[in-house]
C-alpha positions in Angstrom: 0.0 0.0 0.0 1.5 3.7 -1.1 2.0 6.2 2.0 0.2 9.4 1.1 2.3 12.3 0.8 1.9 15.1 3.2 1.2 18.5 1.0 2.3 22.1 2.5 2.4 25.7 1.1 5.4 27.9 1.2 3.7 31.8 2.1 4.3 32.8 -1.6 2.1 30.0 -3.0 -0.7 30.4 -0.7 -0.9 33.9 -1.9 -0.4 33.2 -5.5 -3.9 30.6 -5.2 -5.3 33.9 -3.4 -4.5 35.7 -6.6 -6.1 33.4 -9.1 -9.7 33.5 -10.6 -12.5 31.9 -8.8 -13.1 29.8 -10.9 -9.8 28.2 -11.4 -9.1 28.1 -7.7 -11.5 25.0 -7.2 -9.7 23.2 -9.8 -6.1 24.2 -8.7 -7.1 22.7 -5.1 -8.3 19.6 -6.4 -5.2 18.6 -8.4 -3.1 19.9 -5.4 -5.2 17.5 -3.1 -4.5 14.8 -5.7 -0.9 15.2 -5.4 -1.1 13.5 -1.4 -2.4 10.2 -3.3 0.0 10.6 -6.1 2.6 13.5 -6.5 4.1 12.0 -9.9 0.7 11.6 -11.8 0.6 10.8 -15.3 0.5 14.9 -16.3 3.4 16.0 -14.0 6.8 17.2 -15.9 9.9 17.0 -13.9 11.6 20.6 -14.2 14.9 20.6 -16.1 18.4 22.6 -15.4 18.0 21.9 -12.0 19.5 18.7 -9.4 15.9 19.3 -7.1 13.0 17.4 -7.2 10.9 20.0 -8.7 8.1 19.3 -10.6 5.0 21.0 -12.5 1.3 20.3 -13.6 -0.9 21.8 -15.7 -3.9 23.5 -14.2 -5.5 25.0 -17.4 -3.7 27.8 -18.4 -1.8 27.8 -14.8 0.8 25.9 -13.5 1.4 24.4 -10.0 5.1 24.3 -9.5 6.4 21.9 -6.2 9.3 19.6 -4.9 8.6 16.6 -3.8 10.5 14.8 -0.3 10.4 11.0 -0.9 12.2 10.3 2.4 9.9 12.4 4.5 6.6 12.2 2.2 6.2 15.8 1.7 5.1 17.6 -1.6 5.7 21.2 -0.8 4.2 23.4 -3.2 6.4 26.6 -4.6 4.1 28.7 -7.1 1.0 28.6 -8.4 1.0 31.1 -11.2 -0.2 31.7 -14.6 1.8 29.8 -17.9 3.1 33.1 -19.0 4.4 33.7 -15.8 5.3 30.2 -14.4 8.9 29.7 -15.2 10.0 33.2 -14.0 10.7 32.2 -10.6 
């Protein structure tokens, strides 16, 4: 049976969901929350030019940027901001 993953916010993240429409708040959350059960699913891209575990999904025209801690079963996420945006970090 797979351990579910403990899923945290840096300050900057939480207020970059603040930020976002209404309506693609809901969605954001529910992929986030899907990310306890599974924080590789089948969507996620592995970031590249870097030696972290950082990772991305796609949440309509936003992405949800986060590292994930195998040894300690934490998926912290990092940003939460729109594709044009996303990779400025």
């Amino acid at each position: 049976m797979k351990a579910d993953y403990s899923v945290q916010f840096v300050t900057r993240a939480a207020k970059e969901l603040k930020d976002c429409p209404t309506g693609q708040i809901r969605k954001i959350i529910t992929q986030i929350d899907a990310l306890s059960q599974n924080p590789r699913p089948i969507n996620a891209i592995k970031l590249k030019g870097n030696t972290e575990n950082i990772w991305r999904i796609r949440v309509g025209d936003y992405r949800v940027i986060y590292h994930i801690s195998d040894s300690i079963k934490i998926v912290t996420i990092r940003h939460i901001r729109h594709r044009k945006d996303a990779y400025r970090l």
